[in-house]
KESE-253810 format. One record per atom (N, C-alpha, C, O): x, y, z. Coordinates in steps of 0.1 Angstrom, whole numbers, plus 5000, padded with zeros to 4 digits. Layout:
N
XYZ ...
This chain:
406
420434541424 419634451433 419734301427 419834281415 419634241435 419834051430 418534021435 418134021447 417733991423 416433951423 416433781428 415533711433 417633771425 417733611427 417333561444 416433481448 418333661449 418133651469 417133691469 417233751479 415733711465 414133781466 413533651465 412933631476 413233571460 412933491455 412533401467 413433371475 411133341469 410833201482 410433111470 410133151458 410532981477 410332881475 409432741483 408932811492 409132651485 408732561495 409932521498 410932521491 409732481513 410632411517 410632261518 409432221517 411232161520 411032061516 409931981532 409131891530 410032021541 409132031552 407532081546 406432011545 407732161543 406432191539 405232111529 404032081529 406432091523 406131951509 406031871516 405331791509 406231821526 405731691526 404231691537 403531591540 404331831543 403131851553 401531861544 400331841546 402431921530 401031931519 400431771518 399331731521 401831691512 401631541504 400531491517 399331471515 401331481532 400131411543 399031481542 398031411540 398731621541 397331621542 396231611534 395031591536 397431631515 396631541506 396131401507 395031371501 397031321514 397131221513 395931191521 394931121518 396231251535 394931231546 393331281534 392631181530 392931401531 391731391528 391431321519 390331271522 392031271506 391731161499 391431061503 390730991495 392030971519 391930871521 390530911526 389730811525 390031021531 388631041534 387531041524 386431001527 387931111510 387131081503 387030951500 385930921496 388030821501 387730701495 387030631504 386030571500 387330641517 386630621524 384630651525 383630591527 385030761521 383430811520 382630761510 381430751512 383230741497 383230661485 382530491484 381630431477 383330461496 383730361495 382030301504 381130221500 382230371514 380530371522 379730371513 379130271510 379630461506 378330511495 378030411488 376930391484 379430301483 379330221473 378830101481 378430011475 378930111492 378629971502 377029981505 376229891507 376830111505 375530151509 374830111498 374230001499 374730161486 374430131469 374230021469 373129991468 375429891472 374929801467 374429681475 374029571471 374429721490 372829661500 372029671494 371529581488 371529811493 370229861488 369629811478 368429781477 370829811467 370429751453 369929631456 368729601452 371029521465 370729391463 369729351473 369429231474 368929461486 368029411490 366529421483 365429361486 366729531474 365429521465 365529421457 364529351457 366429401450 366629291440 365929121447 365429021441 366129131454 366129011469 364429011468 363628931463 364129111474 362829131478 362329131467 361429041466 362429231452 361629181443 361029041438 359929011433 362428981442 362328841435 361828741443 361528631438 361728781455 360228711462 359228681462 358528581465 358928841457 357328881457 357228791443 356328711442 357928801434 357628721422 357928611423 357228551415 358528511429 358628351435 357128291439 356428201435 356928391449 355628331458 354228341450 353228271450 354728471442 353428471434 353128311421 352028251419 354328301417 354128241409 354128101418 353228031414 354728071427 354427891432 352627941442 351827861441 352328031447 350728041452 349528031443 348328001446 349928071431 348928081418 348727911417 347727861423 349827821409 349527671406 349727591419 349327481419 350127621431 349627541445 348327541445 347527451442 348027661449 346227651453 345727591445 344927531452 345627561432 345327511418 344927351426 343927311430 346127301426 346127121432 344827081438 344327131448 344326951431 342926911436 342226961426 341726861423 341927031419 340827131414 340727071401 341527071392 338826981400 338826891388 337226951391 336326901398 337127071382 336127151376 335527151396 336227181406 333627091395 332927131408 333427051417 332827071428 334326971417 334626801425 335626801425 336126771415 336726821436 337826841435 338326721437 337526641442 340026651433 340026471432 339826401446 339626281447 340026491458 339726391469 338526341472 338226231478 337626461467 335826401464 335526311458 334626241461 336326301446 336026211433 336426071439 335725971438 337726091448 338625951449 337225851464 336925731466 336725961470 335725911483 334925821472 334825701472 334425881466 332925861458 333225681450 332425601448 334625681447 335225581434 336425591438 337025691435 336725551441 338525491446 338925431433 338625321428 340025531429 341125451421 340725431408 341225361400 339325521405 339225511390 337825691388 336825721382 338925761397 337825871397 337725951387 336826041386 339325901374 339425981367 339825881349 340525791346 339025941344 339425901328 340925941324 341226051328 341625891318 342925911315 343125891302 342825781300 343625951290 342925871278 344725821276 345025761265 345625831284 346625801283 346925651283 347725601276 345925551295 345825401296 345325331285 344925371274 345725221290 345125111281 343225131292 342925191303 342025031280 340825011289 341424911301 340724921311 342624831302 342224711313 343124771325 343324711335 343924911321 344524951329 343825091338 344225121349 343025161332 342225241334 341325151345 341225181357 340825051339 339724951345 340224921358 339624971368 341324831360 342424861370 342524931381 342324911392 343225061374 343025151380 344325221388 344625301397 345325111371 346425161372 347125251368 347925231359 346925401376 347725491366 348725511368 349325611363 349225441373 351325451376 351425421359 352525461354 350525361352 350925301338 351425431330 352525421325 350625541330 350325661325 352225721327 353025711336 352325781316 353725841316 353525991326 352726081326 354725961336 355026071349 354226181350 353426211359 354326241342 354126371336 352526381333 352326491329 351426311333 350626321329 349826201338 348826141334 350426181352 349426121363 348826191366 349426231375 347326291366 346426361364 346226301383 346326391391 346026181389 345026121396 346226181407 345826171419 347226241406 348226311418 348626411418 349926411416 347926561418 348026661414 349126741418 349426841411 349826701431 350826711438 351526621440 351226501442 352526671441 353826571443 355526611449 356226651441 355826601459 357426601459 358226551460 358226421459 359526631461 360926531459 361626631471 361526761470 362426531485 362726571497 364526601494 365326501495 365026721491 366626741491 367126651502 366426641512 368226581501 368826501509 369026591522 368626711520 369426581534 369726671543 368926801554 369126841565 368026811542 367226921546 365826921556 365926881567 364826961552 363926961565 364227051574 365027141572 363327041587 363427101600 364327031607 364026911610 365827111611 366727031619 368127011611 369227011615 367627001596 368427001588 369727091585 370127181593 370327061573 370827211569 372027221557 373027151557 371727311549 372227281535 373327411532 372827531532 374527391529 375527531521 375027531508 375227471498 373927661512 373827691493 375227741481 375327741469 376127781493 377127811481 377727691473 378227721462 377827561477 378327481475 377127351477 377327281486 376227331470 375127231476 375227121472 375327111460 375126961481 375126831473 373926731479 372926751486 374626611473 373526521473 372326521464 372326591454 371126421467 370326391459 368726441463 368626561467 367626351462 366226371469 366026221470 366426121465 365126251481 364026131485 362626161484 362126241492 361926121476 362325971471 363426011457 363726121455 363925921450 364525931441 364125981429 363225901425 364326071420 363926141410 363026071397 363726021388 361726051394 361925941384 362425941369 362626061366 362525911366 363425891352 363426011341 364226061333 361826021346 361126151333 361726281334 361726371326 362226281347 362926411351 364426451352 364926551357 365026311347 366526331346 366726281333 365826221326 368226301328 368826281318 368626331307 367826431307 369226271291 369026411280 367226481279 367026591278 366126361281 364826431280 364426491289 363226531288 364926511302 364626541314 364526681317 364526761307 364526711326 364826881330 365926921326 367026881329 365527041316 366627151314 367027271316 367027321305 367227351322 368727291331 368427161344 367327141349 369427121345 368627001356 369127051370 370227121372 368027011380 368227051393 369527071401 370426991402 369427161406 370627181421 370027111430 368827121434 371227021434 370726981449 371027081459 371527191458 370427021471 369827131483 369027181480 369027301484 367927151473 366327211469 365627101464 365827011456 364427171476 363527031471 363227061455 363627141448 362226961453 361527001442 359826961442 359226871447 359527061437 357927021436 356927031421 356727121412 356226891421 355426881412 353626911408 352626861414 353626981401 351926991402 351326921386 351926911375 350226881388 349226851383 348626851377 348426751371 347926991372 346327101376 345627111363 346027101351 343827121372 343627151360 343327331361 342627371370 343727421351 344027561356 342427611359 341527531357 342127751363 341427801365 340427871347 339327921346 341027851342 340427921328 339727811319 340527731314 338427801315 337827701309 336827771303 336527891305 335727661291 335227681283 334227571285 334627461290 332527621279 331627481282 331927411269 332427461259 331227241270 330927191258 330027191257 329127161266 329827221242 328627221236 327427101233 326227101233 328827011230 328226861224 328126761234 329026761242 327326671234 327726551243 328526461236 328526431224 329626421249 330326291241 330126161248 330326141260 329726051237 329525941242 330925871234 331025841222 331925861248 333125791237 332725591245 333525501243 331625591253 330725461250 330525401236 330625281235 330425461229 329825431212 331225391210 331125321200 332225391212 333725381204 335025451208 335325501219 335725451199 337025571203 336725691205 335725731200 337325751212 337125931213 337026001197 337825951190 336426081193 337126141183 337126291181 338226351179 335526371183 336026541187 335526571199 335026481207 335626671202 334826721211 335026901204 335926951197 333626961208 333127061203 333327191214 332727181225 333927301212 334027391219 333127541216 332527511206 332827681220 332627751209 333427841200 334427891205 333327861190 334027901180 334428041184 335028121176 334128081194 334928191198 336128191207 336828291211 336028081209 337128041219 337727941213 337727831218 338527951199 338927881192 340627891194 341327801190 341028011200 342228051204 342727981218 343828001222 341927921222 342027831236 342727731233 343527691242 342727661222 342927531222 344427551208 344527621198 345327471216 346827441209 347027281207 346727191214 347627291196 348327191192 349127111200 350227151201 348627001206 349926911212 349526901226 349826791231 348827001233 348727081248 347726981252 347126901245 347626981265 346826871275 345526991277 345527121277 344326881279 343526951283 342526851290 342526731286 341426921305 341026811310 339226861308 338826971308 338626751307 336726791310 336726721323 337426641329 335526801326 335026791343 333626831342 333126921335 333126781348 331826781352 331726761370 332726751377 330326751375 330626711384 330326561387 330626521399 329926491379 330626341384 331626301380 332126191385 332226381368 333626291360 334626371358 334426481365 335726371352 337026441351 337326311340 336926191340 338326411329 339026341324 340326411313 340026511308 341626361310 342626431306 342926351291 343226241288 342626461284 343226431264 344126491264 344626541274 344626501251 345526601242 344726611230 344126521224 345126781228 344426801213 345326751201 346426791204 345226701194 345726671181 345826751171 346526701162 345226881169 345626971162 344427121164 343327111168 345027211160 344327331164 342627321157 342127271147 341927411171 340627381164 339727491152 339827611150 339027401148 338727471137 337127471138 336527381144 336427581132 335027611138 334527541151 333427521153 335327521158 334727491169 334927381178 334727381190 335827251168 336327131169 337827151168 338727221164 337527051176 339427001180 339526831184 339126781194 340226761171 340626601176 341226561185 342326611188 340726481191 341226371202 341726221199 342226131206 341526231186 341226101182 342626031185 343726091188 342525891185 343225771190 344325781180 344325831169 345625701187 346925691176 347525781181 347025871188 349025761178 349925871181 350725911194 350625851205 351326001190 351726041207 350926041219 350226141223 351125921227 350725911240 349425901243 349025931255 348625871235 347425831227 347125631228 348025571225 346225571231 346125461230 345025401225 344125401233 344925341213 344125301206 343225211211 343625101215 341425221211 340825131216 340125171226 339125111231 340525311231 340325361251 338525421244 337925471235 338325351258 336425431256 336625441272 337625421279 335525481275 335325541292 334125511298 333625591306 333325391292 332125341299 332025271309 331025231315 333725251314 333425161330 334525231336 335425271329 334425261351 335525361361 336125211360 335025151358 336825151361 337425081368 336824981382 335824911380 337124981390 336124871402 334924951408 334224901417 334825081402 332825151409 332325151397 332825111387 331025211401 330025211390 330225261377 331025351374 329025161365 329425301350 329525431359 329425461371 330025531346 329925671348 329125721338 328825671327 328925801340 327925901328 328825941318 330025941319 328225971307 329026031297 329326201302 328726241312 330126291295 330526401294 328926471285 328926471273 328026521291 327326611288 327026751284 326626821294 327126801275 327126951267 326727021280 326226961289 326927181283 326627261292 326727241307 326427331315 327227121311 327427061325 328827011325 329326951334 329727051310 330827021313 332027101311 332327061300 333027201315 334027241310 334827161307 334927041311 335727241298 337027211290 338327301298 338527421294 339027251308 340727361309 341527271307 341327151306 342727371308 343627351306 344227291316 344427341327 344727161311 345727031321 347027081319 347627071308 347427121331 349127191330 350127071340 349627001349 351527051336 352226931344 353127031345 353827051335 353327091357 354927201361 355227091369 354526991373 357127131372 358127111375 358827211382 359927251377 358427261393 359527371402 360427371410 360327341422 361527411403 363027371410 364027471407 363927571399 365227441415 366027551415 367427511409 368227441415 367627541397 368727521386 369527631386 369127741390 371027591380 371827721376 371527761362 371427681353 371427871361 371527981348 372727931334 373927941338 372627901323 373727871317 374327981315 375527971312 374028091315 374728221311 376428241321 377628251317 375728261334 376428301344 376328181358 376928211368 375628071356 375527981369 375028031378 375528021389 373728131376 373328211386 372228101389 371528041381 372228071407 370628001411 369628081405 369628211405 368727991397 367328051398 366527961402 366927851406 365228021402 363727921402 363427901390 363328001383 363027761385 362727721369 361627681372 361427651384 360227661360 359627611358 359627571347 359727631336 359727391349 359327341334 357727291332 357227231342 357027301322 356027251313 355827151307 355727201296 355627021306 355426921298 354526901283 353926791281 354527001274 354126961262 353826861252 354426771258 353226811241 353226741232 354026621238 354726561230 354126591248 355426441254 356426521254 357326461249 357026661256 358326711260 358226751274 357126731281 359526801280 359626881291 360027041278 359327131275 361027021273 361827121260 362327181275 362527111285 362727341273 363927381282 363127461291 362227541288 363527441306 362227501314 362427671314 363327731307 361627741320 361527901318 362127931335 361827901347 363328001329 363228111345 362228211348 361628281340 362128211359 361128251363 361628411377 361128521379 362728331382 363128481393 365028441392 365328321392 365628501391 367128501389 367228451410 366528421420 368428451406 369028491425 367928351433 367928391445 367328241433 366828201439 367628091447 367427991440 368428061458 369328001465 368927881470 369727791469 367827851476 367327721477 365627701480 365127781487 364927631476 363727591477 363227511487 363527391483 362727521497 362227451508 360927461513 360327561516 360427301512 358827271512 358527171520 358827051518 357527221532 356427101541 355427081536 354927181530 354826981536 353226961530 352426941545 352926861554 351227021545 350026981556 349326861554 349126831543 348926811562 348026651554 346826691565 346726781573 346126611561 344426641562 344426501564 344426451553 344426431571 344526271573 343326231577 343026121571 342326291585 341126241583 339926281576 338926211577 339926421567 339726441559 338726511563 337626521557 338926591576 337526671583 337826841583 337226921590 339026891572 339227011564 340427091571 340727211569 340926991581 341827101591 343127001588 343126881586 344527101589 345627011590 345926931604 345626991615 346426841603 346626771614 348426801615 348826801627 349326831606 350726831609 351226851596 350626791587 352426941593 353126921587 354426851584 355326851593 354626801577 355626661573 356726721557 356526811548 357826651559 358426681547 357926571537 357026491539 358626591526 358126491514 358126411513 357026361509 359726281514 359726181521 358926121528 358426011525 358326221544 357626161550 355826161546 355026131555 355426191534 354426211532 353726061530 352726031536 354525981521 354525861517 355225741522 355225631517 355525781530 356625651540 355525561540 354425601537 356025391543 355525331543 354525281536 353925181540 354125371520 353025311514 353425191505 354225231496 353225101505 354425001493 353825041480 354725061471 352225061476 351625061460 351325201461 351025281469 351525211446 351925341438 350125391441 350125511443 349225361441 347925391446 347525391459 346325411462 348725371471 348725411482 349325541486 349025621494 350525521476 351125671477 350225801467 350325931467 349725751463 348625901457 348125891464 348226001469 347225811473 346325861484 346825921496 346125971506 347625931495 348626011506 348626121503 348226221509 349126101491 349626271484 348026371485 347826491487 347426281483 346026331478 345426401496 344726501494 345526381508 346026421516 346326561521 345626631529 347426591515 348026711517 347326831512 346926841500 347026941523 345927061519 346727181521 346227291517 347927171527 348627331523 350027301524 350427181526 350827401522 351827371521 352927471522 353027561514 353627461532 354427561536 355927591524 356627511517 356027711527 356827751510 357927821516 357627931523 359227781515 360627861519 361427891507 361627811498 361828021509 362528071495 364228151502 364328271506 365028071501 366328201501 366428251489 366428171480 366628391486 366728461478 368428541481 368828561493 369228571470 370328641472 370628761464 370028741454 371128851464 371528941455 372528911444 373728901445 372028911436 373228881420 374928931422 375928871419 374829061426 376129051426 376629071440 375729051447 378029101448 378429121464 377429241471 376829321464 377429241479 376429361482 376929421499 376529531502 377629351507 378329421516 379329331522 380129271515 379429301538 380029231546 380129061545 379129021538 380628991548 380128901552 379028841562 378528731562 378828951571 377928911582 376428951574 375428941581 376228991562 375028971555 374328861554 373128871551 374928761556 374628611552 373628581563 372728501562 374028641575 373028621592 372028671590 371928761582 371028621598 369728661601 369928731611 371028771612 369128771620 368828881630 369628821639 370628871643 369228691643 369628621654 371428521650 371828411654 371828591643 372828511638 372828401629 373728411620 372328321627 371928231615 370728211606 369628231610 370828201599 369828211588 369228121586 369928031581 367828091588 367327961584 366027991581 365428091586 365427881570 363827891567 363627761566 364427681562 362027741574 361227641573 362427601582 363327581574 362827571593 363827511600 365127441594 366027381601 365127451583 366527441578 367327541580 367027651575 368527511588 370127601586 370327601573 370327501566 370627741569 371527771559 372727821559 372927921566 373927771553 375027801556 375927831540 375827781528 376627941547 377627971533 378727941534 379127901545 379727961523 381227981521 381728131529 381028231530 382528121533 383128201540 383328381531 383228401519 383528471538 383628591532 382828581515 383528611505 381928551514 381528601501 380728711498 380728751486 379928791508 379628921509 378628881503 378728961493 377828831501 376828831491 375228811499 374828691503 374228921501 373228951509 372828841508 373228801498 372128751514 370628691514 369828701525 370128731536 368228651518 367628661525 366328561529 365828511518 365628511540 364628391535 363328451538 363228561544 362428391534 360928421529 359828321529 359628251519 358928301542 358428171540 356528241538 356028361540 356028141536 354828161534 353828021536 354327911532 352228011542 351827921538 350927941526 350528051522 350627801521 349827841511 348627731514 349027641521 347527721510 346427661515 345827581500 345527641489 345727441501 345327401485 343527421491 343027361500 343127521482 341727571487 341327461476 340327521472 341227341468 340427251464 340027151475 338927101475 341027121488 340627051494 340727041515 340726951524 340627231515 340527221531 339327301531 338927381522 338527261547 337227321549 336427181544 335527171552 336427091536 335227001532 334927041519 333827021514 335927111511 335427151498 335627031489 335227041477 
């Protein structure tokens, strides 16, 4: 027998009917793969998106509502009552305080404008900005304190506004002692010694009562109970007493038990790239001891910041219109016309595009429902095929120091 003639083999037809239909189901698993992976990373980057919202809004609705808020008297009360000297500043000179000039007072520490912005070139309702690629500047123009080597670190992307707060925070402590800085220079002020962890080295801090407000820095950490103010030094001006507002009546001194002590905070919220990777975020910088130092991220993925302010123009607790930043202040020529403007504004509408860190599907991600994407009436527009989800997120926010008649 010839085992050899017994013998099958494939035929070369066959072989190749195997390779197509290997070929065919693999292309199905990649395909299937390939979904899964597209599906994965929507999903991923729409939670990622949405997380970073919910933590945006939280953190700009916490220090918005804040604005205005100078202990029982919030500053548009103070400014009716005393125009232009509602507030002690221990930053002035006496003849500038007297005056009633706080433009004198370094940026960062205008106490008398608790709010403040800066309008991205382009933008607004009507407007419309490519976050992939974003330019230009703001209106009004940036002031000095917030650019260059001492300025904001990382420093801003354009196509986002930017916004400044004020405030004095919600967390405070009574004084114990009266201070008559009538008698002379400031020198302590007394807190209780259990709240001795309140008070930092360097940090702003404001007293309020309800006829007065006023903004120090501690000079060094407090001890049984005390913490210096005293004159000299950083941003400090030798000589300042606080027995005359400026063009209204004396004011009272700062009375024990009728006065808290919080904390005077100067944020800076804007949307910078990341040094690591040039990822948009949302930054907040701090103004310390006379620094900004390097601001804190706060939410990764944040694509552009877009902000209306409400104004309260006649001052009977309801908004009359929303306006961009620019137009908040148009037309005021003196730097005490434009705080009363600012001073004005009772809520404020908050636009956030948010994106996914890494690609997350199609290009038609980038559309809104209706085909384009826009918040607060600005068009947003991208670079072509970048696949990369976004999404926008508006909110109002209400400065509860000064709507209703509060």
């Amino acid at each position: 027998m010839n085992l050899r003639n017994n013998q099958s083999g494939v035929t070369l037809v066959e072989l190749m009917i195997a390779v197509a239909l290997s070929a065919f189901l693999l292309l199905g698993l990649i395909q299937v793969f390939s979904a899964s992976r597209l599906a994965y990373q929507t999903t991923t980057g729409l939670a990622r998106v949405q997380e970073g919202s919910r933590f945006a809004t939280d953190f700009l609705q916490r220090d918005i509502r804040m604005a205005g808020h100078m202990g029982c008297s919030n500053d548009r009360a103070r400014n009716s009552r005393q125009p232009n000297a509602f507030l002690d500043s221990f930053f002035l000179t006496v003849a500038n305080r007297d005056a009633g000039l706080y433009s004198a007072a370094p940026f960062p520490l205008r106490f008398d404008m608790p709010i403040q912005g800066y309008e991205a070139d382009g933008t607004g309702r009507g407007g419309a900005v490519n976050v992939s690629a974003p330019s230009g500047g703001w209106t009004p123009a940036l002031d000095g304190a917030l650019t260059g080597p001492s300025g904001l670190n990382p420093a801003p992307r354009p196509g986002s506004d930017i916004l400044v707060l004020r405030i004095f925070t919600g967390d405070a402590v009574p004084l114990l002692v009266n201070i008559r800085p009538a008698l002379g220079d400031p020198g302590t002020v007394t807190i209780p010694v259990a709240n001795n962890d309140f008070i930092e080295a360097g940090r702003y801090y404001g007293l309020a009562s309800c006829d007065r407000a006023a903004v120090l820095q501690a000079r060094a950490l407090a001890v049984s109970g005390v913490f210096p103010v005293g004159t000299g030094g950083s941003n400090l001006v030798t000589g300042f007493n606080t027995s005359q507002g400026g063009n209204g009546p004396p004011v009272t001194d700062f009375n024990a038990n009728t006065t808290q002590v919080f904390r005077a905070e100067s944020y800076v919220y804007y949307v910078g790239l990341r040094g690591v990777d040039g990822m948009p975020s949302l930054f907040r910088a701090r103004f310390s001891n006379g620094l900004w130092g390097v601001s804190e991220e706060l939410v990764e993925g944040v694509d552009s910041l877009q902000l209306m302010y409400g104004r309260d123009t006649d001052g009977n607790g309801a908004i009359d219109g929303y306006v961009r930043a620019d137009e908040v202040a148009a037309g005021a020529g003196t730097y005490n016309a434009i705080a009363d403007r600012w001073r004005q504004v009772a809520s404020v509408e908050l636009g956030l595009v948010l994106r996914s860190p890494e690609r997350a599907g199609t290009p038609d991600r980038n559309a809104s429902e209706n085909g384009t994407l826009q918040v607060i009436g600005t068009t947003v527009n991208v670079n072509a095929d970048e696949a990369i989800l976004r999404r926008p997120y508006e909110t109002t926010i209400a400065l509860r120091n000064r709507l209703f008649g509060n």
